[in-house]
KOLVOVEX-466210 format. One record per atom (N, C-alpha, C, O, CB): residue in one letter; x, y, z; residue number from 1; atom name. Coordinates in nm, 2 decimals. Glycine has a CB too. Layout:
residues N
("A" (X Y Z) NUM "CA")
...
END
This chain:
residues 111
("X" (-5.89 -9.42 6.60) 1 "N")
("X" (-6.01 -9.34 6.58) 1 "CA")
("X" (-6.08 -9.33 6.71) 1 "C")
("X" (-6.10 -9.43 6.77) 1 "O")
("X" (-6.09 -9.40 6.46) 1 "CB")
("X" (-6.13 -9.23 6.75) 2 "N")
("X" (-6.21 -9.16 6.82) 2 "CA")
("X" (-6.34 -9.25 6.82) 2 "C")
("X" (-6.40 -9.28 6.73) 2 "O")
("X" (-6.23 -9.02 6.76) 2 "CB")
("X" (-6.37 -9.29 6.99) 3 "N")
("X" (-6.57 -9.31 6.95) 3 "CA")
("X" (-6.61 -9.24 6.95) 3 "C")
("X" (-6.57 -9.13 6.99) 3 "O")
("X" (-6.68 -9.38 7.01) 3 "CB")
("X" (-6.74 -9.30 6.88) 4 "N")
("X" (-6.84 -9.23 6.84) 4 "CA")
("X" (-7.01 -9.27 6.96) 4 "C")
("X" (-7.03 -9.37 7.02) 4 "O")
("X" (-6.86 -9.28 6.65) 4 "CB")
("X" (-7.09 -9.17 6.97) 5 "N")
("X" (-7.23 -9.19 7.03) 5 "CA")
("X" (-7.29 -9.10 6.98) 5 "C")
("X" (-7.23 -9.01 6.92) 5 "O")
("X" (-7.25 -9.20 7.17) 5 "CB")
("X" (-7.42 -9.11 6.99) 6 "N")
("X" (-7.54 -9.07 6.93) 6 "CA")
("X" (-7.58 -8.92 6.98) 6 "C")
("X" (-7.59 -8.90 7.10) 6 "O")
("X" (-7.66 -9.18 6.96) 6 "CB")
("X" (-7.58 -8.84 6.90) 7 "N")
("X" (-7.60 -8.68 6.97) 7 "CA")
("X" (-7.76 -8.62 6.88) 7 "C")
("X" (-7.76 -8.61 6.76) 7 "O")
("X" (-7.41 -8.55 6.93) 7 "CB")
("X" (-7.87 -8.58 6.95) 8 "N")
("X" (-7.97 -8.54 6.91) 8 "CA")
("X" (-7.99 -8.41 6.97) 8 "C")
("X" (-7.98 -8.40 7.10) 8 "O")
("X" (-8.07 -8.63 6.90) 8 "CB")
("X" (-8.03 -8.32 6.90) 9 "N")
("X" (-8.01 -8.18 6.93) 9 "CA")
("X" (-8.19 -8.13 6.90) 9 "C")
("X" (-8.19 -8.08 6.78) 9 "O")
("X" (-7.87 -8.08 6.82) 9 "CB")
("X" (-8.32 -8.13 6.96) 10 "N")
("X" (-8.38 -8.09 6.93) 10 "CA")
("X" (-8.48 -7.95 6.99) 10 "C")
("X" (-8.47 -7.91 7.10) 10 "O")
("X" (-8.39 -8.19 6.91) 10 "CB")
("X" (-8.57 -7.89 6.90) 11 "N")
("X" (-8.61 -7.81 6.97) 11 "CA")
("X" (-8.84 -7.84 6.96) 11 "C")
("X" (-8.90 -7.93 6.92) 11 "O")
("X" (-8.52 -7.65 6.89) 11 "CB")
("X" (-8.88 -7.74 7.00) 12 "N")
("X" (-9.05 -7.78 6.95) 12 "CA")
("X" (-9.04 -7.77 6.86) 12 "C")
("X" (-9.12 -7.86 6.82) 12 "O")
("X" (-9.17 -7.70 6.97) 12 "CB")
("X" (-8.99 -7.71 6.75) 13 "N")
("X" (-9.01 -7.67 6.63) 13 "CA")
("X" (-8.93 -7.76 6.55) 13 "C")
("X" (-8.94 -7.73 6.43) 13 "O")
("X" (-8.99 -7.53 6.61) 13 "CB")
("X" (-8.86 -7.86 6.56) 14 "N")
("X" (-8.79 -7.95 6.46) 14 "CA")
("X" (-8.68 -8.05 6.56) 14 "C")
("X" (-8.65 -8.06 6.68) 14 "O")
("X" (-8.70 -7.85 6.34) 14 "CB")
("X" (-8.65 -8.11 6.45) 15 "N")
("X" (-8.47 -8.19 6.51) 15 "CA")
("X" (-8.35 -8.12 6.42) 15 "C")
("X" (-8.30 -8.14 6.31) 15 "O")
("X" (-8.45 -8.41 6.45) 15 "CB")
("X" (-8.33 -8.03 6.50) 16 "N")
("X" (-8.18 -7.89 6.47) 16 "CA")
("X" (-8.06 -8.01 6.42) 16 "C")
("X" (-8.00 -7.99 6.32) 16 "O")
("X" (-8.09 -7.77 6.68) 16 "CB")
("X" (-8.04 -8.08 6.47) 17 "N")
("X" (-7.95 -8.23 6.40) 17 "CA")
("X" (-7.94 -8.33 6.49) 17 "C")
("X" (-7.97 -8.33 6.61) 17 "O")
("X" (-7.77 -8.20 6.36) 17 "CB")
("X" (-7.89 -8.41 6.41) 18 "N")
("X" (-7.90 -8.56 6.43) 18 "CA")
("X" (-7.80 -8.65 6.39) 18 "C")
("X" (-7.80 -8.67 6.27) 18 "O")
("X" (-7.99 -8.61 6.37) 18 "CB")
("X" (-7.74 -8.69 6.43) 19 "N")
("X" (-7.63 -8.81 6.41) 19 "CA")
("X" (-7.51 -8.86 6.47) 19 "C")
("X" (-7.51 -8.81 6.58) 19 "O")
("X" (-7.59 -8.80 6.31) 19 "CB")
("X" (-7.42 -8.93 6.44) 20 "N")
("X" (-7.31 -8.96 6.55) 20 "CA")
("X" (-7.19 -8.89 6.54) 20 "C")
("X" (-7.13 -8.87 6.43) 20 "O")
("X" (-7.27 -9.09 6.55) 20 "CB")
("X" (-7.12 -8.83 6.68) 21 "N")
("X" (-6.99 -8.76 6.69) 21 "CA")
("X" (-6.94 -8.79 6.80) 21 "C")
("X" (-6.98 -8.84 6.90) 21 "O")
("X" (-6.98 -8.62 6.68) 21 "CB")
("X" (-6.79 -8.75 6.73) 22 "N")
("X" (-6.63 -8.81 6.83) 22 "CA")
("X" (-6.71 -8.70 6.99) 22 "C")
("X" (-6.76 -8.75 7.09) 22 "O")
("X" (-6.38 -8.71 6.73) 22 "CB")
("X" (-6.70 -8.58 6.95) 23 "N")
("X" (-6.74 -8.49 7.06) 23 "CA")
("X" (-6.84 -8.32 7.05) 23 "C")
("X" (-6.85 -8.23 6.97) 23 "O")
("X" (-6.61 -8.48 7.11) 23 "CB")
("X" (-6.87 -8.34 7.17) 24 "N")
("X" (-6.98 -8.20 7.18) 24 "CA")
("X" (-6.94 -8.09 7.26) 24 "C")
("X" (-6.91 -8.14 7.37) 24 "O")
("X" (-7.12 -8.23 7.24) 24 "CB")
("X" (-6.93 -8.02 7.26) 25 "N")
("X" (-6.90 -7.89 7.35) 25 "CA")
("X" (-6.99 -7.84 7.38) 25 "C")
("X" (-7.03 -7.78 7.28) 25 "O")
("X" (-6.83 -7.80 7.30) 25 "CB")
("X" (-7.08 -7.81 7.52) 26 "N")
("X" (-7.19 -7.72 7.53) 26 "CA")
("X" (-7.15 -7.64 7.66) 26 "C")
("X" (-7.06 -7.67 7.73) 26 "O")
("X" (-7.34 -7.79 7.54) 26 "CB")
("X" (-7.27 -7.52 7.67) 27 "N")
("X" (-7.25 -7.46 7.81) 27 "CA")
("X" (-7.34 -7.48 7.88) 27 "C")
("X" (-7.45 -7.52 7.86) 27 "O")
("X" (-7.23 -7.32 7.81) 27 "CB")
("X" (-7.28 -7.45 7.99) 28 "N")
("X" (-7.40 -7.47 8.13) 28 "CA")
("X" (-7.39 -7.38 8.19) 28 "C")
("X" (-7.30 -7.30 8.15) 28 "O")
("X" (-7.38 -7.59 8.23) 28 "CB")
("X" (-7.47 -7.33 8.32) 29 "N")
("X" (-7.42 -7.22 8.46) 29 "CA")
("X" (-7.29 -7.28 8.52) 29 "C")
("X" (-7.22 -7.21 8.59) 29 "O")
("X" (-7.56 -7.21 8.63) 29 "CB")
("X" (-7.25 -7.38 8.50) 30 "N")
("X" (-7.15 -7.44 8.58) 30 "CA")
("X" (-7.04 -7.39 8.48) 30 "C")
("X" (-6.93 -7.36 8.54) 30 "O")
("X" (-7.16 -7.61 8.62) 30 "CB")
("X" (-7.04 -7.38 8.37) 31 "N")
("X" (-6.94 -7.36 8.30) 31 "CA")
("X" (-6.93 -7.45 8.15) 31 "C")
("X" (-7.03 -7.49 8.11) 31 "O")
("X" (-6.83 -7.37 8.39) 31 "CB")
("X" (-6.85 -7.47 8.11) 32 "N")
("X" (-6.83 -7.54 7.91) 32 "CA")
("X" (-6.78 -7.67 7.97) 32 "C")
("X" (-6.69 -7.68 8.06) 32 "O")
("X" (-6.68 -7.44 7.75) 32 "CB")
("X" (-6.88 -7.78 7.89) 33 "N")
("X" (-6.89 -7.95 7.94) 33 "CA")
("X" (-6.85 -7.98 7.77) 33 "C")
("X" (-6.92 -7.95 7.67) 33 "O")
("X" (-7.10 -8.04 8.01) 33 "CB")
("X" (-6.73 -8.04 7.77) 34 "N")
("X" (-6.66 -8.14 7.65) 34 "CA")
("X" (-6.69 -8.26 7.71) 34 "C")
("X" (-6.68 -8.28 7.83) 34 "O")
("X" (-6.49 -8.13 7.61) 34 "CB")
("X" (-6.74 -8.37 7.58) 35 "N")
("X" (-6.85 -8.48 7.61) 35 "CA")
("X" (-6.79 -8.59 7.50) 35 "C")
("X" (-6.80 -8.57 7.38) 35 "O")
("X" (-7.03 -8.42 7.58) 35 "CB")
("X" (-6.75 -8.68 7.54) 36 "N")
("X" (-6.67 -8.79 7.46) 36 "CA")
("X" (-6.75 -8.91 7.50) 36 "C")
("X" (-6.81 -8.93 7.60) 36 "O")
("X" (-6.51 -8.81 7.51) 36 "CB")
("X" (-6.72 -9.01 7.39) 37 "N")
("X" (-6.79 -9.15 7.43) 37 "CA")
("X" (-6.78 -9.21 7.54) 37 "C")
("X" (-6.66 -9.22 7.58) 37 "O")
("X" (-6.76 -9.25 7.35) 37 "CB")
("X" (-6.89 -9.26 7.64) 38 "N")
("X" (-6.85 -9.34 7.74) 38 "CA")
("X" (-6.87 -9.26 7.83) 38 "C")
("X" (-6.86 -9.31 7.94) 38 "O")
("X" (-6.73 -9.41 7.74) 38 "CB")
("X" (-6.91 -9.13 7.82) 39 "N")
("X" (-6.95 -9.03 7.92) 39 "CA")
("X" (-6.99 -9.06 8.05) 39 "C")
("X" (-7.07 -9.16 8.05) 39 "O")
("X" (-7.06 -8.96 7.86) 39 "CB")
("X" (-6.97 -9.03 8.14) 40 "N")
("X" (-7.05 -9.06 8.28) 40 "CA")
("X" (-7.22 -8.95 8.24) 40 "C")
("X" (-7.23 -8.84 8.19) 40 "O")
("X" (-6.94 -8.99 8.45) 40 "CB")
("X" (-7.30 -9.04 8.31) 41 "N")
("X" (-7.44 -8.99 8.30) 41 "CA")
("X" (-7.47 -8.84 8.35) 41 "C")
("X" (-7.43 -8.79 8.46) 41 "O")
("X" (-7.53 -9.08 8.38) 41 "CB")
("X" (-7.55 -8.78 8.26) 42 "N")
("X" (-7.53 -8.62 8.30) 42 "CA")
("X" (-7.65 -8.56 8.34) 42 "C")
("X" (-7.73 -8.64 8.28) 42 "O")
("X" (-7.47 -8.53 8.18) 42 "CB")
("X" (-7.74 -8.47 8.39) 43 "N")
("X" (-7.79 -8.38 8.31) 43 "CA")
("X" (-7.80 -8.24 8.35) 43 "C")
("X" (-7.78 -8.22 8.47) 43 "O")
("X" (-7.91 -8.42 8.29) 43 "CB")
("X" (-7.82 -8.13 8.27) 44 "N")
("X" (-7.78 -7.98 8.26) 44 "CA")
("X" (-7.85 -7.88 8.25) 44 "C")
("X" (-7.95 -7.92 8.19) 44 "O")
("X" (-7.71 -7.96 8.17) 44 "CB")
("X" (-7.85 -7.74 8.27) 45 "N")
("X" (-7.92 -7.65 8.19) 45 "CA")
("X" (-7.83 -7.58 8.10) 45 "C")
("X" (-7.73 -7.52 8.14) 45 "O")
("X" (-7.99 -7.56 8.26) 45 "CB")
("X" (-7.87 -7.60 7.97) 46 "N")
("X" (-7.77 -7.50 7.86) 46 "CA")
("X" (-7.82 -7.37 7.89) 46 "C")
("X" (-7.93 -7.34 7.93) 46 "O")
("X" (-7.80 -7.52 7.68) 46 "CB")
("X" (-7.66 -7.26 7.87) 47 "N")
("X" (-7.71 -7.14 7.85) 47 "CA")
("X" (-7.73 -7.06 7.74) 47 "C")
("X" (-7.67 -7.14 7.66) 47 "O")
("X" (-7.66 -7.09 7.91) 47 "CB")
("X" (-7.77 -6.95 7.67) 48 "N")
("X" (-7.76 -6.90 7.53) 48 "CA")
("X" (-7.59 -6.89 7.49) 48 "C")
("X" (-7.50 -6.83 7.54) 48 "O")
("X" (-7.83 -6.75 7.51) 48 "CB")
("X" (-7.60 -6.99 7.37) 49 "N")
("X" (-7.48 -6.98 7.35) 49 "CA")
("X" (-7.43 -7.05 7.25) 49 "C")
("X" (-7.53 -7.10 7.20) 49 "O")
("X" (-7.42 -7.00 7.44) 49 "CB")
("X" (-7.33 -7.08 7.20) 50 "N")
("X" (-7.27 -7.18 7.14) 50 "CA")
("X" (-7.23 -7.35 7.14) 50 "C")
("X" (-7.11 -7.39 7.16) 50 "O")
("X" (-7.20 -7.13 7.14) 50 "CB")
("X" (-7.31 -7.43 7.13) 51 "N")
("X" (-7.31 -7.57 7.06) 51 "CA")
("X" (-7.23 -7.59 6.95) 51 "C")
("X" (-7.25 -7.56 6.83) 51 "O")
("X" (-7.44 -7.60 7.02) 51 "CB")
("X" (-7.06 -7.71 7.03) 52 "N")
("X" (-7.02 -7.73 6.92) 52 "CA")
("X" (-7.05 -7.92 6.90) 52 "C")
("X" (-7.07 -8.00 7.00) 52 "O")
("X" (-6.87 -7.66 6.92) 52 "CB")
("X" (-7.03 -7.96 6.72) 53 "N")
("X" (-7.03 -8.07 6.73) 53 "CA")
("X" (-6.91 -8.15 6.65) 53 "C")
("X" (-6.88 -8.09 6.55) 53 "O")
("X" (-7.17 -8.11 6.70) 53 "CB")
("X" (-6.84 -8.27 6.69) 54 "N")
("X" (-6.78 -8.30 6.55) 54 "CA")
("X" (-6.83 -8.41 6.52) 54 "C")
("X" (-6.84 -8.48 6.61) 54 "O")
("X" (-6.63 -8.30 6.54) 54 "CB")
("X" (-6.87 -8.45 6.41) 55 "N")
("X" (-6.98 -8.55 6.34) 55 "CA")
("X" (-6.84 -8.67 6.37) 55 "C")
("X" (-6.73 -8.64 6.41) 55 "O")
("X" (-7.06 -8.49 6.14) 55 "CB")
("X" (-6.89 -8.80 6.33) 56 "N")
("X" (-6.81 -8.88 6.26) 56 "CA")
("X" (-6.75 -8.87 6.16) 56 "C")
("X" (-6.64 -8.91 6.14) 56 "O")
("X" (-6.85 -8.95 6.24) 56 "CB")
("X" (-6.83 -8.80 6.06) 57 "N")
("X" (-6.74 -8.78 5.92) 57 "CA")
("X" (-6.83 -8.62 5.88) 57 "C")
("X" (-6.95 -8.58 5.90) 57 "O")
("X" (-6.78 -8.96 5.77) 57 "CB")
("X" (-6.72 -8.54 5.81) 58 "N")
("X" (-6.79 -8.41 5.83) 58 "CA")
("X" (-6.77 -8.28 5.89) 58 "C")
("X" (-6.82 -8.29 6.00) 58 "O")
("X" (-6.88 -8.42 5.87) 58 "CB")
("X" (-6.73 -8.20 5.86) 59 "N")
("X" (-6.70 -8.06 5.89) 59 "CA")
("X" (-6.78 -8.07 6.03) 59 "C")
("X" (-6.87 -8.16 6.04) 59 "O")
("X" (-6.75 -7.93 5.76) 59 "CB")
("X" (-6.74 -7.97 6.14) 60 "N")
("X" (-6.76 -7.98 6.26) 60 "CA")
("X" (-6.91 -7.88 6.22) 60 "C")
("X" (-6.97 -7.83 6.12) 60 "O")
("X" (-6.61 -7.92 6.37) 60 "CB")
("X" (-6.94 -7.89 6.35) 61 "N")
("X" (-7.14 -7.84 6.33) 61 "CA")
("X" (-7.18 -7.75 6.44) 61 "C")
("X" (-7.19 -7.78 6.56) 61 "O")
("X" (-7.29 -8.02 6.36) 61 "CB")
("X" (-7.19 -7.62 6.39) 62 "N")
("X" (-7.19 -7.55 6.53) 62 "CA")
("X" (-7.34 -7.48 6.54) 62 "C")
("X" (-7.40 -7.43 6.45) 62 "O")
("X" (-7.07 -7.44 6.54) 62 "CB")
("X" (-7.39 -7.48 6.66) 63 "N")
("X" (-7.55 -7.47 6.71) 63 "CA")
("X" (-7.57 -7.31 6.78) 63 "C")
("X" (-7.47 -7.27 6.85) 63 "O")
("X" (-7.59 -7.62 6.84) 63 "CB")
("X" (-7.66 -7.25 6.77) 64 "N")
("X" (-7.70 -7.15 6.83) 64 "CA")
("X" (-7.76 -7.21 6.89) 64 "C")
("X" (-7.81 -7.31 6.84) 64 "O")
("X" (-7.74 -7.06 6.77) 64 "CB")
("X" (-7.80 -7.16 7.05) 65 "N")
("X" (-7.90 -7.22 7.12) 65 "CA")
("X" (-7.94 -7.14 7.20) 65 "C")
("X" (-7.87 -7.04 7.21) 65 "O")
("X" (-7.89 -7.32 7.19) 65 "CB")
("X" (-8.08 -7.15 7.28) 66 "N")
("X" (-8.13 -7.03 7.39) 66 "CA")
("X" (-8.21 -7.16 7.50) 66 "C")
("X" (-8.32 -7.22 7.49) 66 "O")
("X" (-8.27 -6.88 7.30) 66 "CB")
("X" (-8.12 -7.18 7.59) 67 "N")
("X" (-8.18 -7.24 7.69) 67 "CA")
("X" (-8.23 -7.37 7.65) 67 "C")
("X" (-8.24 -7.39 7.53) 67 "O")
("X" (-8.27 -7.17 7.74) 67 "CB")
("X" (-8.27 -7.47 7.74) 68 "N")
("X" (-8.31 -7.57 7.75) 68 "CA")
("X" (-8.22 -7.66 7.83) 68 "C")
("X" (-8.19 -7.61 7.94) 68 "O")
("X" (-8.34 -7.61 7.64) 68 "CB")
("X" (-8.16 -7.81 7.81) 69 "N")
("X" (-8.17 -7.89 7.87) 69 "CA")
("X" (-8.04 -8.00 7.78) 69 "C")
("X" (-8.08 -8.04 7.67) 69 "O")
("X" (-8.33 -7.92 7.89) 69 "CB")
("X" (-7.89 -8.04 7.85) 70 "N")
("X" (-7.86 -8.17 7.85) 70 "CA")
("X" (-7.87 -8.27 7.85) 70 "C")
("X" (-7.82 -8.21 7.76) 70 "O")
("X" (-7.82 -8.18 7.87) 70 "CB")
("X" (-7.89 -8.40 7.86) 71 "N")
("X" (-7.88 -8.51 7.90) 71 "CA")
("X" (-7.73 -8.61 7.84) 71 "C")
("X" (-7.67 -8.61 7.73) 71 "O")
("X" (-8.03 -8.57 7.87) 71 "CB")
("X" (-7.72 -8.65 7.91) 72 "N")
("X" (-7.58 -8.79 7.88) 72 "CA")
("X" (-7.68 -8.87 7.96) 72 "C")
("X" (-7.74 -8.84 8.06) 72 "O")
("X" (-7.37 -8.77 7.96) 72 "CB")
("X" (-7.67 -9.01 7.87) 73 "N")
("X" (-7.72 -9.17 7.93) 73 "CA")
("X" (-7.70 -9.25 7.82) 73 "C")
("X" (-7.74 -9.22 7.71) 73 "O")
("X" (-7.87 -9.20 7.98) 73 "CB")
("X" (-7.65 -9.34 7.86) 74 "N")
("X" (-7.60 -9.45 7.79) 74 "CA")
("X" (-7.55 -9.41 7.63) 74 "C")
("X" (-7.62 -9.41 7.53) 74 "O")
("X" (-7.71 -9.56 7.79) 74 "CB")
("X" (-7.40 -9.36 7.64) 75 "N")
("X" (-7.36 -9.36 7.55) 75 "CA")
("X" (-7.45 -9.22 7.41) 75 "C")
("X" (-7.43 -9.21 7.29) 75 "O")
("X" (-7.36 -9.52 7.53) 75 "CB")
("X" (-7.54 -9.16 7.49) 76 "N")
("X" (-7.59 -9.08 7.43) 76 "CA")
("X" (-7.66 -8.94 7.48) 76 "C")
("X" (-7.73 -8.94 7.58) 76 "O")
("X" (-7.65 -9.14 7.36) 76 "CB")
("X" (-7.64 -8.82 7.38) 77 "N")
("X" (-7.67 -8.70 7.41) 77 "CA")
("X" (-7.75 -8.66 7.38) 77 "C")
("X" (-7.77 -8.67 7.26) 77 "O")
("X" (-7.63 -8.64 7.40) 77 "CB")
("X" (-7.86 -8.57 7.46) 78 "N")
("X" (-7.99 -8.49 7.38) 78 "CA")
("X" (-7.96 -8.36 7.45) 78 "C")
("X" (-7.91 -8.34 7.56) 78 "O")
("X" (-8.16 -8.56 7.41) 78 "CB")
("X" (-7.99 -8.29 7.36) 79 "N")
("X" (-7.98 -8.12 7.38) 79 "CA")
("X" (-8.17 -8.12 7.35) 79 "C")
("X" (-8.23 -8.17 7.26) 79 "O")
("X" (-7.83 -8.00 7.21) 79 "CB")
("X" (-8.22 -8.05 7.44) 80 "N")
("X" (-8.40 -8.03 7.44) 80 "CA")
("X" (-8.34 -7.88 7.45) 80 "C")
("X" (-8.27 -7.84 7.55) 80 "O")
("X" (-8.55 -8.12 7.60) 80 "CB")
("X" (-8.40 -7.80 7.32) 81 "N")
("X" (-8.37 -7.66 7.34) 81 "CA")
("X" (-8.46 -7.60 7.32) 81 "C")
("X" (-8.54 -7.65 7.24) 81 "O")
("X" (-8.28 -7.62 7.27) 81 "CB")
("X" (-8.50 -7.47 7.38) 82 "N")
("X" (-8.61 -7.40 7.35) 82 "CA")
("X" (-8.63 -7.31 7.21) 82 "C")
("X" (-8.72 -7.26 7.16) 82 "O")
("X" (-8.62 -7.33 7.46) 82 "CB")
("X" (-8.47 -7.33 7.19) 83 "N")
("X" (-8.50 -7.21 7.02) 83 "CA")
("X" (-8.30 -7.29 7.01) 83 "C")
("X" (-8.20 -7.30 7.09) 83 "O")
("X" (-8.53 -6.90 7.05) 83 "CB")
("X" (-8.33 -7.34 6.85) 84 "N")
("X" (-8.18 -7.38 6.82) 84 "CA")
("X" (-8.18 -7.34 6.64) 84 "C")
("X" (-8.27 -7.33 6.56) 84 "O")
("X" (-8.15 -7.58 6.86) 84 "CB")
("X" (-8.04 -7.31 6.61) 85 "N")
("X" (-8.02 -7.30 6.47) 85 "CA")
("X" (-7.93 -7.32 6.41) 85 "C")
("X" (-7.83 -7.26 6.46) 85 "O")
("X" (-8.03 -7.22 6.42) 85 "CB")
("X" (-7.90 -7.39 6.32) 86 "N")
("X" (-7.77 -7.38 6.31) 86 "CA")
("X" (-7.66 -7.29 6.24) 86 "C")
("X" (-7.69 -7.24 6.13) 86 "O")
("X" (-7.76 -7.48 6.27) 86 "CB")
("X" (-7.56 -7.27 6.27) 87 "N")
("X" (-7.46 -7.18 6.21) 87 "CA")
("X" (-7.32 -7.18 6.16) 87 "C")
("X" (-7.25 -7.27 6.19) 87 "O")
("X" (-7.45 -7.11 6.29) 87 "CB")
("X" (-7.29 -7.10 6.09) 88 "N")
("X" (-7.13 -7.11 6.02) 88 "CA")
("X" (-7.02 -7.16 6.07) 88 "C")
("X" (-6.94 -7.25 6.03) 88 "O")
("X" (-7.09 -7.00 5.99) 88 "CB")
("X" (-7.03 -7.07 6.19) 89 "N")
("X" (-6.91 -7.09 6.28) 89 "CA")
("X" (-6.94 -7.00 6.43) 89 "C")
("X" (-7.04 -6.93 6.46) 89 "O")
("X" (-6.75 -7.03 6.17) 89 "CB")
("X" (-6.83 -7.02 6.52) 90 "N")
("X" (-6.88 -7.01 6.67) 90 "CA")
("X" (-6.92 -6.90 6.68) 90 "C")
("X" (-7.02 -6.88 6.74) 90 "O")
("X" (-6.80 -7.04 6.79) 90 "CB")
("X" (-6.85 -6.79 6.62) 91 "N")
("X" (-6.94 -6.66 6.63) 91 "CA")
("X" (-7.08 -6.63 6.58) 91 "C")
("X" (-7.16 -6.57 6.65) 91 "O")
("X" (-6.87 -6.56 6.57) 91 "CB")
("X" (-7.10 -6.66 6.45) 92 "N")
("X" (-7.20 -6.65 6.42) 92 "CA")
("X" (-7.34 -6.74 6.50) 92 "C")
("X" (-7.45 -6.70 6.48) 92 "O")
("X" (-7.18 -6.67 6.29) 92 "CB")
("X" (-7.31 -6.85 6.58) 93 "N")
("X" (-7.37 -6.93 6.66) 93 "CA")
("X" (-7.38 -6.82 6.80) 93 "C")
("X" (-7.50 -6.82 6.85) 93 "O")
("X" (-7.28 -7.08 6.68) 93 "CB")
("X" (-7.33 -6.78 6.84) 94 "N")
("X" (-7.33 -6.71 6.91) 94 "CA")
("X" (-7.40 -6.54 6.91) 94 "C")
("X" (-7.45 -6.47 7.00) 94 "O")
("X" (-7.22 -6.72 6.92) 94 "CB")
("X" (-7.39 -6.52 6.81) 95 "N")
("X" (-7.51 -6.40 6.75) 95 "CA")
("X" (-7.63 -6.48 6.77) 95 "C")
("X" (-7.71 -6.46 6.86) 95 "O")
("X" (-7.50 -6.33 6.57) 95 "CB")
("X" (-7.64 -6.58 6.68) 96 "N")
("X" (-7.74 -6.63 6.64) 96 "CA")
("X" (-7.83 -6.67 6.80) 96 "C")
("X" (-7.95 -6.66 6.80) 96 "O")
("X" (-7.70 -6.75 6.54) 96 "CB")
("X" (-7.75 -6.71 6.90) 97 "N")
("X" (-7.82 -6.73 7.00) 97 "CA")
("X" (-7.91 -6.60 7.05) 97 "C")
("X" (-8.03 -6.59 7.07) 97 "O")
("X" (-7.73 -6.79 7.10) 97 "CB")
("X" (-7.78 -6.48 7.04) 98 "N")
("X" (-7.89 -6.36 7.12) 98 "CA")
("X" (-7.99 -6.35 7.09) 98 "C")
("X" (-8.08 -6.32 7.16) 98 "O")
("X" (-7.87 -6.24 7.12) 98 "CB")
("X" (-7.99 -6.36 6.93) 99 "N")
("X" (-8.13 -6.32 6.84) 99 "CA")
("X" (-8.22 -6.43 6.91) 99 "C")
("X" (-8.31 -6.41 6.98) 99 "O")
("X" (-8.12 -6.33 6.65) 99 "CB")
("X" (-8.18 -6.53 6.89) 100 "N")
("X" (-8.29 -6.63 6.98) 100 "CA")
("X" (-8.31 -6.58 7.12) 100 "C")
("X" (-8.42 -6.62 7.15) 100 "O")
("X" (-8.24 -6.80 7.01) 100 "CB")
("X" (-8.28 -6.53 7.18) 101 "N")
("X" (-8.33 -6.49 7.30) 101 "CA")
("X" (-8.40 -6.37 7.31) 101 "C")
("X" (-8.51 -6.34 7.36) 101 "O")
("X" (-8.23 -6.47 7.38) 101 "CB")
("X" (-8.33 -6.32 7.25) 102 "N")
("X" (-8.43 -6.18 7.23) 102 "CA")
("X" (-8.56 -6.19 7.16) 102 "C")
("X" (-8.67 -6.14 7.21) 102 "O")
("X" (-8.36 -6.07 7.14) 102 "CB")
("X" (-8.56 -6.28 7.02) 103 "N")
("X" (-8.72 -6.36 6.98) 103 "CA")
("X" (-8.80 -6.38 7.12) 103 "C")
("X" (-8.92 -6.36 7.14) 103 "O")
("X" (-8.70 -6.54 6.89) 103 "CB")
("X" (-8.72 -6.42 7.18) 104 "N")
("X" (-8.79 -6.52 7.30) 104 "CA")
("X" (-8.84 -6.42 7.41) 104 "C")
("X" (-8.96 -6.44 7.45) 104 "O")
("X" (-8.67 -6.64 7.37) 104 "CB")
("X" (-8.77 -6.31 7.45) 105 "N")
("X" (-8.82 -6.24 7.52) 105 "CA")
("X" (-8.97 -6.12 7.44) 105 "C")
("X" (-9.09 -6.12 7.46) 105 "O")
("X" (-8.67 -6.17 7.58) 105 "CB")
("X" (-8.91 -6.06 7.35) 106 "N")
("X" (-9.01 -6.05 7.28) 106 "CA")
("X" (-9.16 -6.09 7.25) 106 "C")
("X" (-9.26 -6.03 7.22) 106 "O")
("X" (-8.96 -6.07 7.22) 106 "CB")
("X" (-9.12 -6.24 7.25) 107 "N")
("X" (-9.26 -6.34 7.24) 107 "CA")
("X" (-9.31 -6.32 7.42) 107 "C")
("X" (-9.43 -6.33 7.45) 107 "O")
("X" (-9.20 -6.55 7.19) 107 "CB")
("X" (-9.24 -6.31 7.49) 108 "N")
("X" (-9.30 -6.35 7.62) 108 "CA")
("X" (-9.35 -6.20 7.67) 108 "C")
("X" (-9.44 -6.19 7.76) 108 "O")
("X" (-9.17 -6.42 7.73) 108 "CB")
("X" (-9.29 -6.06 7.59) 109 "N")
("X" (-9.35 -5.95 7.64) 109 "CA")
("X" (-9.54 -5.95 7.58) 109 "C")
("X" (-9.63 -5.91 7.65) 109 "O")
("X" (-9.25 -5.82 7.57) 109 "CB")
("X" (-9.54 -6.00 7.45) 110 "N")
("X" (-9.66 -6.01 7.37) 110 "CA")
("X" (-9.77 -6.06 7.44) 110 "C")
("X" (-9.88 -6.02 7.42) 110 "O")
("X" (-9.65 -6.08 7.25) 110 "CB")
("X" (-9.73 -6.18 7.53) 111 "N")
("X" (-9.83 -6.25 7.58) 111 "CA")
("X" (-9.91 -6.19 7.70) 111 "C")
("X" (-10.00 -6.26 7.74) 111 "O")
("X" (-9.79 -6.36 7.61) 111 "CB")
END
């Protein structure tokens, strides 16, 4: 069996999920970081996109996201996102992000 470490995915508006998985898939400008226990220490900028997760126990968990922020340290992951949701599957995570971006730009034309 696969280890496991602690992955928290949050945004201002809530904690998008929480709990332990074998592994995470996110994107960066550098390109897609697969993230396994024992990780070397990280940290990132996510781009809009697709967040994957596989829990310990549990159908795999996939995240819409619009920017923010990795970290890997000690055996554990935080995604600090500016707009996260969760979704069906990678496509729909992937819509789901534009729409977060576009909310987001939207919000930033208003101000």
């Amino acid at each position: 069996m696969a280890k496991s470490f602690r992955v928290d995915v949050v945004s201002p508006e809530a904690t998008v999920w929480s709990g332990d998985a074998t592994i995470v898939v996110a994107r960066t400008p550098e390109g897609e970081l697969g993230i396994m226990a024992n990780h070397e220490p990280l940290m990132g900028a996510l781009v809009t996109g697709a967040v994957e997760i596989q829990p310990v126990e549990g159908p795999r968990v996939t995240i819409g996201v619009h920017g923010g922020f990795i970290q890997v340290l000690d055996n554990q992951v935080t995604l600090i996102t500016d707009r996260a949701r969760v979704a069906e599957s990678t496509e729909q995570a992937k819509q789901v992000a534009t729409e977060l971006a576009q909310a987001a730009a939207e919000t930033e034309d208003e101000a």
